[in-house]
N, C-alpha and C positions, 0 to 999 in steps of 0.2 A: 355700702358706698352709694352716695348717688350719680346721677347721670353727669352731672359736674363734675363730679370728686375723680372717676374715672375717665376723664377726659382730659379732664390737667395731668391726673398722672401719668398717660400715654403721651401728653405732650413732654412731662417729664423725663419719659423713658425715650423720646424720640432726640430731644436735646443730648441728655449722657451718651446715645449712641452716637452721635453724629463727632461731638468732644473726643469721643472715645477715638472712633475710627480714624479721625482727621492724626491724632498724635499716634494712633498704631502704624498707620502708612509713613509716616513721616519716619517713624524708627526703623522702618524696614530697611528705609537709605541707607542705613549704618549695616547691615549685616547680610552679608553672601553666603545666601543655603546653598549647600552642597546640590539638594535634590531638588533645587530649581535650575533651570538649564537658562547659562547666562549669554547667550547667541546673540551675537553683535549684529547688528542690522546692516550697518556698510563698517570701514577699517578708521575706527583712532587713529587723529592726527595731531603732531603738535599744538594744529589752529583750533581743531576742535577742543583740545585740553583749553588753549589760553581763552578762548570763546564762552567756555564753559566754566572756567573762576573767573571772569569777568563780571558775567551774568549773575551769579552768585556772591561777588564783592557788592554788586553794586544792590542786589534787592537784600542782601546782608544788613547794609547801611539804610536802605530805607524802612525796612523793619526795626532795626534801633531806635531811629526816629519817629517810628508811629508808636512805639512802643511806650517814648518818653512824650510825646505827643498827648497820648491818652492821660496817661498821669496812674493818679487814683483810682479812672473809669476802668481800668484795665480787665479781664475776665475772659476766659477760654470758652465762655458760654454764651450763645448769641443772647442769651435775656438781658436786659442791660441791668446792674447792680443797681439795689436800690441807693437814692439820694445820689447819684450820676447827674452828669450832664452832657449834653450834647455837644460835641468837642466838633467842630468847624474852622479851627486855624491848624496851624502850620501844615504839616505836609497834607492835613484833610480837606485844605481848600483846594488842592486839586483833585484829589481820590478821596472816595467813600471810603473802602477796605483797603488801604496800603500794606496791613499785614497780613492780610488772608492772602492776596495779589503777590507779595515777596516770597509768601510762603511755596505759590505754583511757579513761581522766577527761580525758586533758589532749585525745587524739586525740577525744573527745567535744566538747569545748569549742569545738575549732574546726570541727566537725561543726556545731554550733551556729550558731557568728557565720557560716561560709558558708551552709548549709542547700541544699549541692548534694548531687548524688547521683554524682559523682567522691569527695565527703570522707565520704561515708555509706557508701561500695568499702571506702574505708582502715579505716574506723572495724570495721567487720564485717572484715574480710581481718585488722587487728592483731589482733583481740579473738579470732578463729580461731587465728590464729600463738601468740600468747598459751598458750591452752587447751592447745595439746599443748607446749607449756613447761614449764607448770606440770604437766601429766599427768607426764612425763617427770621433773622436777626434783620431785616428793615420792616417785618410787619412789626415788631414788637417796637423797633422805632418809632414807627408813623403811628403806632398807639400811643405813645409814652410822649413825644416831643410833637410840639403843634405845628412848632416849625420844619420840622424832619420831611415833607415833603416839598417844600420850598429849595432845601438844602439840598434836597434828591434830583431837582429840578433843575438845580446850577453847577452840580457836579456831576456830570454823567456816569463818573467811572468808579 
């Protein structure tokens, strides 16, 4: 192999890791190990519960929307698919990442209605996996679209 050839592949392995881990934490949300100790940080409240499917209705529905936003371009990979395009309308003319963003909204939400410090791991550990995602997935933008830092310019978030 050459010096190239093992350089994309560690980028490769860096991307499937990243895919990987973002949807392992996320399943975690689904399942209560016994031999992790679920120790509530302060006492569930009804407000906290309705606080907490609020938060999760609502970044529910904005992920639908970027979901169908995307289209075609769609991909759990930050490289962008080839023959993609740079999608700058609907809910992307105000957020860059609306679904990676719903994704730490919805992990928040039930951060929330638990209020343990198992779902507060997840909640920081996604929001980490996240961060080098999107670090990752706008370099490959601002490589691929001419315009992607213009874009980047006028949408802060």
């Amino acid at each position: 192999m050459t010096k190239f050839q093992i350089k994309n592949f560690f980028k490769d392995i860096y991307e499937i890791t990243l895919v990987f881990l973002q949807f392992f934490i996320i399943s975690l949300h689904f399942f209560q190990w016994e031999f992790i100790p679920q120790k509530q940080i302060i006492q569930v409240s009804p407000f906290s519960d309705f606080l907490g499917f609020l938060i999760i209705i609502i970044a529910f529905i904005i992920l639908l929307v970027a979901i169908k936003d995307l289209g075609r371009n769609l991909s759990p990979f930050p490289r962008p698919i080839n023959n993609s395009n740079l999608v700058i309308t609907g809910i992307y003319r105000f957020i860059r990442h609306p679904m990676y963003y719903s994704l730490i909204f919805i992990s928040f939400g039930v951060f929330i209605i638990k209020l343990s410090i198992y779902y507060l791991f997840l909640l920081i550990s996604l929001g980490l996996i996240i961060k080098f995602k999107i670090a990752l997935e706008e370099k490959y933008l601002n490589n691929k679209y001419k315009n992607y830092l213009l874009y980047k310019n006028e949408v802060k978030y």
